[in-house]
BAVOBA-445195 format. One record per residue (C-alpha): residue in three letters; x, y, z. Coordinates in steps of 0.05 Angstrom, whole numbers, plus 5000, padded with zeros to 4 digits. Layout:
<atoms>
ALAXYZ/...
</atoms>
This chain:
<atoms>
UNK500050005000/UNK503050684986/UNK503251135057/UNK499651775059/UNK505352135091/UNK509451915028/UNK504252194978/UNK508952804963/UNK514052244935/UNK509651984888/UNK508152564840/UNK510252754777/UNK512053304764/UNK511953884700/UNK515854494704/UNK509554944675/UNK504054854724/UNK502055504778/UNK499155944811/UNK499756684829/UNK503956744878/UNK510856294907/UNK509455574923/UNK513454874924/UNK511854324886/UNK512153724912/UNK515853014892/UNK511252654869/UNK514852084818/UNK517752274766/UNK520652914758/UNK516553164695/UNK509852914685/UNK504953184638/UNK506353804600/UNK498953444549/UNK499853464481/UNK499654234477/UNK500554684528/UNK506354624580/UNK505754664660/UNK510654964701/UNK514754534746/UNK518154874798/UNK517155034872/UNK510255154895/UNK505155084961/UNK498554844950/UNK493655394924/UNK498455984947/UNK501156594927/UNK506756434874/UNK510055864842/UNK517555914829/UNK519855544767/UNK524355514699/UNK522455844636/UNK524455464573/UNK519455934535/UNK520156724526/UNK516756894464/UNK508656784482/UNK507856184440/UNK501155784451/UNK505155104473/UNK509455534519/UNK504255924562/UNK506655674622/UNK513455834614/UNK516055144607/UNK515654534551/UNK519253934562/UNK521653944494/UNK525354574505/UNK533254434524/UNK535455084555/UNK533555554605/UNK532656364608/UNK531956404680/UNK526856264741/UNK521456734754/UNK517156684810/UNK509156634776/UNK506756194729/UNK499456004708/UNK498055174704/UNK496154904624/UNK492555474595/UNK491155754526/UNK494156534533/UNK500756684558/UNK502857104621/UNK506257154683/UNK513256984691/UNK515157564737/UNK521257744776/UNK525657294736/UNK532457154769/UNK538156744726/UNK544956494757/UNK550556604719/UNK559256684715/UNK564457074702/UNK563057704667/UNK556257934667/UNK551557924598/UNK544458224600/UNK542857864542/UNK538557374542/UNK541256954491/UNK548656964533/UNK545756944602/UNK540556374590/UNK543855564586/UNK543154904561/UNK540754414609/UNK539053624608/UNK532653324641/UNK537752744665/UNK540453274719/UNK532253494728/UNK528653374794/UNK521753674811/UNK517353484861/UNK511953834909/UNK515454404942/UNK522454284906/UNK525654344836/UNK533054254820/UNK536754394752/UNK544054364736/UNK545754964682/UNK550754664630/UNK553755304612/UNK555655514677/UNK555954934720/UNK550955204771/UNK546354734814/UNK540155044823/UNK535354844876/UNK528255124885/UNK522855134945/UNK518155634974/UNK513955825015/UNK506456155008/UNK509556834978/UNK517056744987/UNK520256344933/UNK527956034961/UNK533955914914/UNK540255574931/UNK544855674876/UNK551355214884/UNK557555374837/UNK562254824812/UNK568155334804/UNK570955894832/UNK570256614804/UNK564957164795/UNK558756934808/UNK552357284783/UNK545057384793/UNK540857664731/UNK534658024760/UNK531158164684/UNK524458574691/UNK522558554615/UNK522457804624/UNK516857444575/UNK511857964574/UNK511558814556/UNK514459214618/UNK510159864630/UNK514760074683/UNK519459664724/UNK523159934791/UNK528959724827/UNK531560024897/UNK538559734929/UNK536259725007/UNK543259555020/UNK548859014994/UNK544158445013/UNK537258695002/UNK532959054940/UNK526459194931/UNK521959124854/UNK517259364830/UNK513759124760/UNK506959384724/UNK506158964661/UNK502558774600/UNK499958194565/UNK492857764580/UNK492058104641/UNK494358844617/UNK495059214684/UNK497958714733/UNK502558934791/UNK507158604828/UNK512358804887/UNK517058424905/UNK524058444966/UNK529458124950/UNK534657845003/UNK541757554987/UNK545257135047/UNK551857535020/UNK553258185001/UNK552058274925/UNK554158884880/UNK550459194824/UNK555759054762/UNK552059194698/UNK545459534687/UNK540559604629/UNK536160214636/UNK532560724592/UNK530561144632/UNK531961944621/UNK538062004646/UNK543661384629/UNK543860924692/UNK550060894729/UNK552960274773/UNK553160734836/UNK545360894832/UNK541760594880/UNK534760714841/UNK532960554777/UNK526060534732/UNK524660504664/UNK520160064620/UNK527259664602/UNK530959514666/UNK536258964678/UNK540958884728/UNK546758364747/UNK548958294818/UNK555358024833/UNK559657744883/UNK566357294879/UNK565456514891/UNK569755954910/UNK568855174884/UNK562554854918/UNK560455494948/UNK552955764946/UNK548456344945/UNK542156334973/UNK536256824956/UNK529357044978/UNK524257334948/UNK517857534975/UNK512457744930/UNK506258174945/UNK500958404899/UNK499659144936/UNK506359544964/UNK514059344974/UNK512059415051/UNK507058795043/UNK513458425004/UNK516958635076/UNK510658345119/UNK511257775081/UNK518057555083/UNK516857395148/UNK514656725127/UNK521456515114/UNK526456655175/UNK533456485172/UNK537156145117/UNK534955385128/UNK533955135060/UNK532154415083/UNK527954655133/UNK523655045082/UNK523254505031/UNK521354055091/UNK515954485106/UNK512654515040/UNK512753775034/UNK509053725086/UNK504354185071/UNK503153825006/UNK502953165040/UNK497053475084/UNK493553715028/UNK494253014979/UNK492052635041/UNK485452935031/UNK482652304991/UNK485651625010/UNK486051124951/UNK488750464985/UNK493250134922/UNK499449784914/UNK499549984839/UNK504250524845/UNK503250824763/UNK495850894781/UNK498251184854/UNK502151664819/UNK497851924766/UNK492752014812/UNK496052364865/UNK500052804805/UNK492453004788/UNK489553144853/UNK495953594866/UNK495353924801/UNK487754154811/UNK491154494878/UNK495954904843/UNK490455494819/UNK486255944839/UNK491456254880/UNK492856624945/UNK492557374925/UNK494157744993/UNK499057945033/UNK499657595094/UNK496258205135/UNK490158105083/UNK491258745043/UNK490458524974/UNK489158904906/UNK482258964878/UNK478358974813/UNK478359774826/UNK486959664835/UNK485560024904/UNK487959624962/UNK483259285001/UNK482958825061/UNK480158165062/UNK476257995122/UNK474157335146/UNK476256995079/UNK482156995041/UNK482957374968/UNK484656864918/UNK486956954838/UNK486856514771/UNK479456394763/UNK478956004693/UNK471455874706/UNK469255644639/UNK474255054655/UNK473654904730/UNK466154974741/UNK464754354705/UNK469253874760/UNK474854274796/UNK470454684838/UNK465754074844/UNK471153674870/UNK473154294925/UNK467054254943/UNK468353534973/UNK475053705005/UNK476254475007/UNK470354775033/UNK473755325071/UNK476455555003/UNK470255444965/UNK467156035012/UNK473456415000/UNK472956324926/UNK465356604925/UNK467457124974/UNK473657354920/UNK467757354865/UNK464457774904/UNK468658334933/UNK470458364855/UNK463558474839/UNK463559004885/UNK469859374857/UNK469859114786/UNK461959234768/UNK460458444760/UNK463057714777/UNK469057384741/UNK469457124674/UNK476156944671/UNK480157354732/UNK488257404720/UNK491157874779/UNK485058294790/UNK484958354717/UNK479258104681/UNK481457884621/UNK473757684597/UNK476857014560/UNK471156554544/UNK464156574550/UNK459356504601/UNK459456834676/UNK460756114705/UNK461456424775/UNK454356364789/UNK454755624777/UNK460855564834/UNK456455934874/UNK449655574866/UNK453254884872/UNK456355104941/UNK448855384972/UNK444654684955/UNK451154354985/UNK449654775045/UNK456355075046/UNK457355685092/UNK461756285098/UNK459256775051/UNK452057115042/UNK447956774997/UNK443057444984/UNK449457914963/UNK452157214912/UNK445057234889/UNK444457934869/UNK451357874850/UNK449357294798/UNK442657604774/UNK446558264763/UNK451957904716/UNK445957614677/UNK442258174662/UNK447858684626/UNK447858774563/UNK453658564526/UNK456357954491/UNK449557794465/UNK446157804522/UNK441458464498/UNK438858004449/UNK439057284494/UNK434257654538/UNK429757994483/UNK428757304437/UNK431156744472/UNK437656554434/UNK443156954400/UNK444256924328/UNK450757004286/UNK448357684263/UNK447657954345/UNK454557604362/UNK460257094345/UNK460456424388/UNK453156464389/UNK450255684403/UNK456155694455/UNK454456204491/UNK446156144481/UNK447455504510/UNK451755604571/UNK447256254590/UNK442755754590/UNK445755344654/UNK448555874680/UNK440956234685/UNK438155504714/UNK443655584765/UNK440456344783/UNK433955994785/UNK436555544831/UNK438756024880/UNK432856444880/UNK428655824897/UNK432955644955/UNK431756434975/UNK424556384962/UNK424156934901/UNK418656614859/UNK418957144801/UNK425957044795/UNK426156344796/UNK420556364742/UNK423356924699/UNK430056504702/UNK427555844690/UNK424656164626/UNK431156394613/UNK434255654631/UNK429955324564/UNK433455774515/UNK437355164485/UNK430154984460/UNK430755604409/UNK437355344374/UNK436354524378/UNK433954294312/UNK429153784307/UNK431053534235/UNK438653414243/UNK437553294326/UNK442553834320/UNK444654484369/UNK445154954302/UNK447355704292/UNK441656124272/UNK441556734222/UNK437257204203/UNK431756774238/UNK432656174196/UNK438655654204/UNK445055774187/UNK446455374118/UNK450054944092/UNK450854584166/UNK456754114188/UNK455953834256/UNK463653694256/UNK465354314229/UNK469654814281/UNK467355514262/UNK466156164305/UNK459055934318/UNK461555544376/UNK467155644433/UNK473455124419/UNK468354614392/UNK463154434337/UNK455954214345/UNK458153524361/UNK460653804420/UNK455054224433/UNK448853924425/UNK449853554483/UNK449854144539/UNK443754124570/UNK446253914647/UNK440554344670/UNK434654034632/UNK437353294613/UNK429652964607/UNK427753524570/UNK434253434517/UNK432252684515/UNK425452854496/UNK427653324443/UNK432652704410/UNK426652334415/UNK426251944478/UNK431651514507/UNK432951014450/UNK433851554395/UNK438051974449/UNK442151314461/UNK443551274385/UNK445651924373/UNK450251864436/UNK453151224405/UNK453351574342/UNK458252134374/UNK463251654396/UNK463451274332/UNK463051814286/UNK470151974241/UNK474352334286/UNK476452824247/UNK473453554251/UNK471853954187/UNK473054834182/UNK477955174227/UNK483154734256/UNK482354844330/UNK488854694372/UNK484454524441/UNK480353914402/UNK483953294419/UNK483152644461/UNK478152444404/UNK473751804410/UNK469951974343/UNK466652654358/UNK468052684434/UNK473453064450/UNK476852974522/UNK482753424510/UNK477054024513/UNK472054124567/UNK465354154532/UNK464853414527/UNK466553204601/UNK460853024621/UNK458252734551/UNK459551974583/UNK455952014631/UNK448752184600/UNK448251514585/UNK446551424663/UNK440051744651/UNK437951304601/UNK439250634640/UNK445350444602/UNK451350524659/UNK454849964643/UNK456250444565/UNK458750984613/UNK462750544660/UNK466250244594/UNK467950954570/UNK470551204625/UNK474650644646/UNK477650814575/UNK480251484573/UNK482451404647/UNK486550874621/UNK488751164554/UNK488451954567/UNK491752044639/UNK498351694626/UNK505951734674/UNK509652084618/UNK512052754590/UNK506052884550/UNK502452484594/UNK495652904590/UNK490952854525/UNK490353534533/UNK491454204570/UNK490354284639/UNK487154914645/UNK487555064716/UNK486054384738/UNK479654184703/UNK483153654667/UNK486053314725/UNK479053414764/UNK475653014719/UNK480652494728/UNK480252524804/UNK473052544815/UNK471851944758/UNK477351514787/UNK473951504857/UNK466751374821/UNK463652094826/UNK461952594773/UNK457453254787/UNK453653214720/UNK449853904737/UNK453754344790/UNK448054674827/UNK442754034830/UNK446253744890/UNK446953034860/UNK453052634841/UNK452952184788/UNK456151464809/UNK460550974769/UNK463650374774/UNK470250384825/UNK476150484786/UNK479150474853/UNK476950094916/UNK475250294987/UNK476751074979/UNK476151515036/UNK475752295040/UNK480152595097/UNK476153205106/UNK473553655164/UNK477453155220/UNK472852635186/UNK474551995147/UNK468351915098/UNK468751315059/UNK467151484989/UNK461151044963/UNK454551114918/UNK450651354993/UNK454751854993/UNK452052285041/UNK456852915055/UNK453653375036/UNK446553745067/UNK442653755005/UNK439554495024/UNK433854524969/UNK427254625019/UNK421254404987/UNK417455024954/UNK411654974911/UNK413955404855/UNK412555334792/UNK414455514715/UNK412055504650/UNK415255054594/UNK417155544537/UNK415355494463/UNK420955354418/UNK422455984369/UNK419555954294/UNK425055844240/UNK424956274181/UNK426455864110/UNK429156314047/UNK434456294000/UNK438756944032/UNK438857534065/UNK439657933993/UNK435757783941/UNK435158193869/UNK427858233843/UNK423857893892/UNK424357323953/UNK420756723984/UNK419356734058/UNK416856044094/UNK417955574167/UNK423155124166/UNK420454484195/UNK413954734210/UNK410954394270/UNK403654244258/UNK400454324330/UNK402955014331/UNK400255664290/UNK405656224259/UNK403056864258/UNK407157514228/UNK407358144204/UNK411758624153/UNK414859204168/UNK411759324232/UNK409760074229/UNK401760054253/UNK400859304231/UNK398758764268/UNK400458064262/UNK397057504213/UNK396556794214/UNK401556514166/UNK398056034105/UNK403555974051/UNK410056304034/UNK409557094033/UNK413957383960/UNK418558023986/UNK418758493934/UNK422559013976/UNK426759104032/UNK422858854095/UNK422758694165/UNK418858074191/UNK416957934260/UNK413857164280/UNK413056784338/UNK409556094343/UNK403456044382/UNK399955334414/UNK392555664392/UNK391355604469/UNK394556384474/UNK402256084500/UNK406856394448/UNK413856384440/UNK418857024439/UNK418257414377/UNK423557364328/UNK425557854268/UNK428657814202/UNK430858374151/UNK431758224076/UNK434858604037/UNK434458813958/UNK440258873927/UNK441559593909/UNK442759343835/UNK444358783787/UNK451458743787/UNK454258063799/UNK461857893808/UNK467157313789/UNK472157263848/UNK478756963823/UNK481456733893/UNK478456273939/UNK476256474000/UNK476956084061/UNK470055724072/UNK469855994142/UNK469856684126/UNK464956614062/UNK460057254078/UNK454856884050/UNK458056733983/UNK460357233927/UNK454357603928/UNK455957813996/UNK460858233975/UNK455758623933/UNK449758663974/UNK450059324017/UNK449758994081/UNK455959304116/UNK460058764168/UNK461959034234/UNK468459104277/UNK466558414306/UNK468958014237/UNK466757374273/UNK459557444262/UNK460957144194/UNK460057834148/UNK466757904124/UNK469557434065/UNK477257204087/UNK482857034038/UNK489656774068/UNK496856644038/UNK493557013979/UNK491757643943/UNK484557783927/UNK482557883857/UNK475458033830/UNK471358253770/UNK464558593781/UNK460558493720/UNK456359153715/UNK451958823667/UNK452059473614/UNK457360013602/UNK456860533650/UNK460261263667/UNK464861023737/UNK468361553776/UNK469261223842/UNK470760473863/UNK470760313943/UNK472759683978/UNK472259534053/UNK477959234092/UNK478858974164/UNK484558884205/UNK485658524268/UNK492258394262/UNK492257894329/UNK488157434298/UNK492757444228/UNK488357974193/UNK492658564163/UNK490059104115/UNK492958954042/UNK498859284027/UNK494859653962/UNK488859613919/UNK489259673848/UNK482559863813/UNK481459693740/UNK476059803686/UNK474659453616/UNK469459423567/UNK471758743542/UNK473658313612/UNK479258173568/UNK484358883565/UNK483859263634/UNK486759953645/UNK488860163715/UNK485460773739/UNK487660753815/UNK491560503873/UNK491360633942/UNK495860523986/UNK496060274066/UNK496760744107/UNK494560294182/UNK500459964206/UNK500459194221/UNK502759314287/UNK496359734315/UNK492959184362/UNK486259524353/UNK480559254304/UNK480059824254/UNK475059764184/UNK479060214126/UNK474560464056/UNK480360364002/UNK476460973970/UNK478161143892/UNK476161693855/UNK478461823782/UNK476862223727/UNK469961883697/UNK470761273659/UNK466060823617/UNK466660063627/UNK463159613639/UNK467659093681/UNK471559313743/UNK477658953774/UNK480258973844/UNK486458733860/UNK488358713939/UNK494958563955/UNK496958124007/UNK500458294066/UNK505357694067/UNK508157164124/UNK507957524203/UNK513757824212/UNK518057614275/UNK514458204319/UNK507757854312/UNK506557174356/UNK504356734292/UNK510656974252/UNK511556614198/UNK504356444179/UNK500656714122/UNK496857364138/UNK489457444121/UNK486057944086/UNK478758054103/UNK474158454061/UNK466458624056/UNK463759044008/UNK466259363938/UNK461460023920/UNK461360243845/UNK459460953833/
</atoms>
């Protein structure tokens, strides 16, 4: 049997997996375990959900596969910096970096970084050791909750060096150094990148005196060695002291996230110079923490990747605070915490499906700290966390997944925080008006014209409003509960009953053609595979809609046996792929285990058996995919001891079979053994009599566009016979009329429908607008667009319906690696004194203005005369999403064809974060006049 108080020497480790703040990571196996297929983990030093995590970076130049800071494949070093964020998609941290190095001093990081083999690697909870190559230096790592310890041991004698490098990974707005004395300086650092105002302080203590011997500043005036201040937005320093053979320097840093006083506060958590002592400490405090859930097994792999995934969903959300409780807001005013403890890193479209399910079995205490964090920054930041980065919200993803953390922890009876303030808190978040929910809220579902990742996000507003509902009916607020369990049926409006299909709707009709497998901006890292599943809040009433439990069963099977691979964007995140399911991404983690609510366990057991076996694995890439924060490794944890929370917020766990045997929790002073009576939990839904209404699915509108020329068709798609359409045109003092057969559209029009059940229950009312074109021209692209940025097809680019800034609503035609070339086909010769295209760029997602536009004209479509060309004048490196007219005017010609030429932008230059791919160029409408 392995021992609990040996559990920190069984995991394995990555050096890419943290928190905010300083912490140890424990041993745990091997030394590097699990970077996924994708995205590293740090690896270094860290304490169990604390304030930093001290660890190698391998990566400095933002790459997606490098977010942490570390990839195993990587084989040299640029220093240690004491934060780092655990598997995610967008890069950051990586501050106050510190690098050992000898002999004369280089601030360059190419000369002060080294080589290094994983054969003289060693990271465990609370510890990491390295050996640089190019120096001979053996590093050791541990920490405590905001101090991060280094012992640096040189193999010869000589001038030693310690590189502090404040423009270290991401952009420095303003760095500061002050030299205390010859032992002791004090940082500060306010930069740039996902989170794009974070601040950090940070004291610095050397055990020997050290002296400033080269500096890299640009501030005003040049920077001289005998300053004893320095600041600038490029600031690098070496400190220097002579070395014999086999001697060492040892260095402290404490970090706070308000004040260089709070960095002094909170270096009090490290006294003296004890090395051992500290990395003693942190192993047991990660031995405390793993011994929360017993698995009694003398397989030691299975031991190991178990307790190397319960101790990576510890390592984030963070400690955020100084050890006084000052911490920095939403508002970046300092605030106290009192009575709970101010935590960071909340990547809540990830964790709320089984990370924060599984703290609520063994971390209560910082469940009610989490919700209390959510809610001091509602308070200070206007509304909960989306996706929280150092008090920064960086409003990644989709959903406000908060309220689900918080409705799960009041039916589990959890205390600690006030359930009134987390409910107005939650119904607050749901009823603003951006990212589509204006339009949610008026219709019941978002199309692609109100806003990209539409299903996505129509769906999880969905839960997220049943979770609302929840808490108002444990609060006894009827209306509420009604108006949200309204709310909580809105997957109804996008589930198609032909192709048993969630399906992206435009214009009030379907979006066609339609590709379940197909990965476009209509969904969030996914495709409708993926999606059609998420109903946790209403799984009879998505059975129902498949058509009862045998055709639900078959389209289930049907997933997991479909070809596995995806059509339209290629989508980094989609992996772990058992036909459509994809377990390297969390919208499918909880796929397996509808088929528990059809009777067929043993078809979930089998499955998950599977990828625990096949997807969680002792090696370097050891994950199927990225951690994000610790969702990955949740699901692992909480499926391994037979538990899954299907629908955080019901108060149920789902059981399976016992991948292992007699688990206990160590919770509380209690051992619970783990079992399908589980019975930790209060269950605090009272019994109210309240009651909703079912809602009435919205109509679909069937035509051939949203342009036409002469005149259009308008119909139902699918038309359900028990229920009547009624309409009306262009509403202006008309009412609405029972619908008999297809209306013709001569003109530009509005429609308004809803479906009614002749009994007076209606559904929302829906609109369309088609439009005539504004004339006959028609147009012969010569590229080929990509076919997820098609705008409809060719005649998109001719219909006078102008695309917005937000190009992911599908109104914008894309061309990549290529220049766009056209002819418009006027149809007669005409007099032409002006030619217009429209152009987007957002150069962070690839798309750059073209370089220039040629215009043309002919009266053959054979011999074309230039009349025009405009050149760029936006450059590539503006971050902001600008829309540019390429306006022409020239003399009047007659012709009757017209050519545009746009040329491409090229590969990404080295600046950009893609360099080296081929640029995009996006453009909407071409005017004649």
């Amino acid at each position: 049997m392995i021992k609990l108080q040996n559990l920190h020497a069984l995991l394995i480790f990555t050096v890419a997996d943290s928190h905010f703040g300083i912490f140890t990571t424990f041993p745990v196996c091997e030394p590097v375990y699990r970077y996924g297929r994708s995205r590293a983990y740090f690896s270094g030093s860290d304490i169990a959900v604390r304030n930093g995590q001290l660890s190698p970076d391998t990566r400095i130049d933002g790459s997606w596969d490098g977010c942490s800071g570390y990839h195993y494949s990587d084989s040299v070093i640029y220093g240690f910096s004491h934060t780092h964020l655990s598997g995610t998609g967008v890069s950051d941290y990586g501050d106050i970096m510190l690098m050992p190095t000898m002999d004369e001093p280089n601030l360059d990081k190419t000369a002060y970084s080294s080589s290094f083999s994983h054969d003289n690697e060693k990271a465990s909870a609370g510890f990491y050791s390295v050996v640089l190559d190019k120096f001979g230096i053996d590093v050791k790592l541990t920490a405590s909750t905001r101090v991060g310890f280094h012992e640096y041991t040189f193999t010869k004698s000589g001038q030693a060096n310690i590189i502090l490098d404040l423009n270290h990974r991401d952009q420095l707005l303003m760095g500061e150094v002050r030299i205390i004395d010859s032992k002791t300086i004090e940082v500060y650092r306010n930069s740039s990148a996902w989170a794009q105002n974070q601040k950090i302080f940070a004291r610095i203590e050397f055990d020997r005196p050290m002296k400033a011997t080269k500096v890299n500043n640009n501030a005003f005036a040049p920077a001289k060695l005998t300053d004893t201040f320095f600041a600038g937005s490029l600031l690098s320093i070496a400190f220097s002291s002579e070395v014999k053979k086999g001697e060492t320097i040892k260095v402290k840093v404490a970090l706070s996230p308000t004040s260089v006083e709070g960095a002094v506060k909170n270096m009090s958590e490290i006294k003296g110079w004890d090395f051992k002592k500290i990395k003693a400490d942190a192993e047991k405090a990660w031995n405390d923490q793993l011994s929360k859930i017993e698995i009694p097994t003398s397989d030691k792999q299975k031991a190991t990747i178990f307790y190397s995934a319960l101790y990576h969903t510890m390592i984030q959300p963070n400690i955020a605070q100084d050890i006084d409780g000052n911490y920095r807001g939403r508002d970046d005013k300092i605030h106290e915490a009192k009575d709970f403890d101010y935590y960071s890193v909340f990547s809540l479209w990830d964790t709320f499906r089984a990370a924060h399910p599984l703290y609520t079995l063994i971390e209560k205490k910082r469940t009610a700290d989490f919700i209390n964090t959510f809610l001091a920054q509602y308070e200070q930041g206007g509304r909960l966390p989306v996706w929280e980065l150092a008090s920064n919200e960086t409003d990644c993803m989709i959903g406000y997944h908060s309220v689900s953390v918080m409705a799960d922890a009041m039916v589990k009876g959890i205390e600690g925080f006030d359930y009134e303030k987390a409910f107005e808190a939650a119904k607050h978040s749901a009823m603003l008006d951006h990212l589509g929910l204006d339009a949610y809220k008026k219709r019941g579902f978002i199309s692609i014209d109100d806003e990209h990742e539409s299903v996505s996000k129509t769906l999880e507003y969905a839960y997220d409003d049943w979770c609302i509902a929840q808490m108002a009916y444990m609060l006894n607020k009827p209306d509420d509960y009604r108006y949200f369990m309204k709310r909580s049926q809105s997957w109804k409006n996008l589930f198609d009953p032909e192709t048993k299909h969630m399906r992206p709707k435009k214009n009030g009709g379907w979006d066609k053609p339609f590709d379940p497998r197909e990965v476009n901006n209509n969904f969030t890292e996914g495709n409708s595979w993926q999606y059609s599943f998420f109903v946790p809040q209403d799984i009879e009433g998505m059975i129902a809609a498949y058509g009862g439990k045998d055709a639900f069963e078959a389209k289930l099977d049907q997933m997991f046996s479909e070809p596995s691979a995806t059509t339209g964007r290629e989508q980094v995140d989609i992996t772990g792929l058992i036909g459509q399911y994809a377990h390297g991404n969390e919208p499918s983690h909880h796929m397996v285990y509808l088929y528990n609510y059809i009777g067929k366990p043993e078809k979930a057991n089998e499955k998950v058996r599977f990828i625990l076996d096949n997807f969680y694995k002792n090696a370097p890439d050891g994950l199927i995919g990225n951690e994000d924060c610790g969702q990955m490794s949740a699901w692992y944890v909480l499926s391994s001891i037979g538990l899954y929370d299907v629908t955080p917020g019901s108060g149920k766990w789902d059981w399976t079979g016992l991948y292992f045997k007699n688990v206990k929790l160590n919770v509380d002073g209690k051992i619970i053994p783990v079992s399908n009576q589980l019975d930790y939990f209060r269950n605090q839904r009272p019994e109210r009599q309240l009651v909703y209404d079912t809602i009435i699915a919205v109509p679909a509108i069937e035509s051939s566009g949203k342009s036409f020329k002469d005149r259009t068709l308008i119909s139902f798609s699918s038309p359900d016979p028990a229920m009547e359409y009624e309409y009306r045109i262009n509403s202006h003092n008309s009412y609405f009329r029972i619908f008999f057969k297809p209306l013709e559209i001569l003109k530009t029009s509005e429609i308004e429908f809803y479906a009614s059940d002749r009994n007076g229950k209606v559904s929302d009312t829906v609109s369309a607008t088609f439009y005539k074109k504004p004339n006959d021209f028609s147009i012969d692209i010569k590229s080929k667009y990509n076919p997820q940025y098609h705008a409809g097809g060719p005649d998109g680019l001719l219909d006078g319906i102008l695309g917005s800034e937000n190009w992911r609503k599908g109104d914008w035609q894309g061309y990549q690696g290529q220049d766009f070339e056209a002819v418009v086909d006027l149809k007669k010769s005409l007099e032409i004194s002006s030619v217009d295209a429209r152009f987007l760029q957002d150069s962070r997602a690839w798309i750059v203005m073209p370089t220039s536009v040629d215009y043309f004209v002919s009266d053959d479509n054979v011999d074309f005369r230039l009349v025009k060309t405009i050149k760029n004048t936006i450059d590539a490196k503006n971050p902001d999403v600008q829309i540019k007219d390429f306006a022409a005017e020239f003399p009047s010609a007659q012709a009757r064809y017209v050519k545009i030429i746009a040329k491409n932008f090229g590969k990404l230059p080295e600046w950009h974060q893609g360099s080296g791919g081929e640029a995009f160029i996006f453009i909407d409408e071409i005017t004649i006049k």
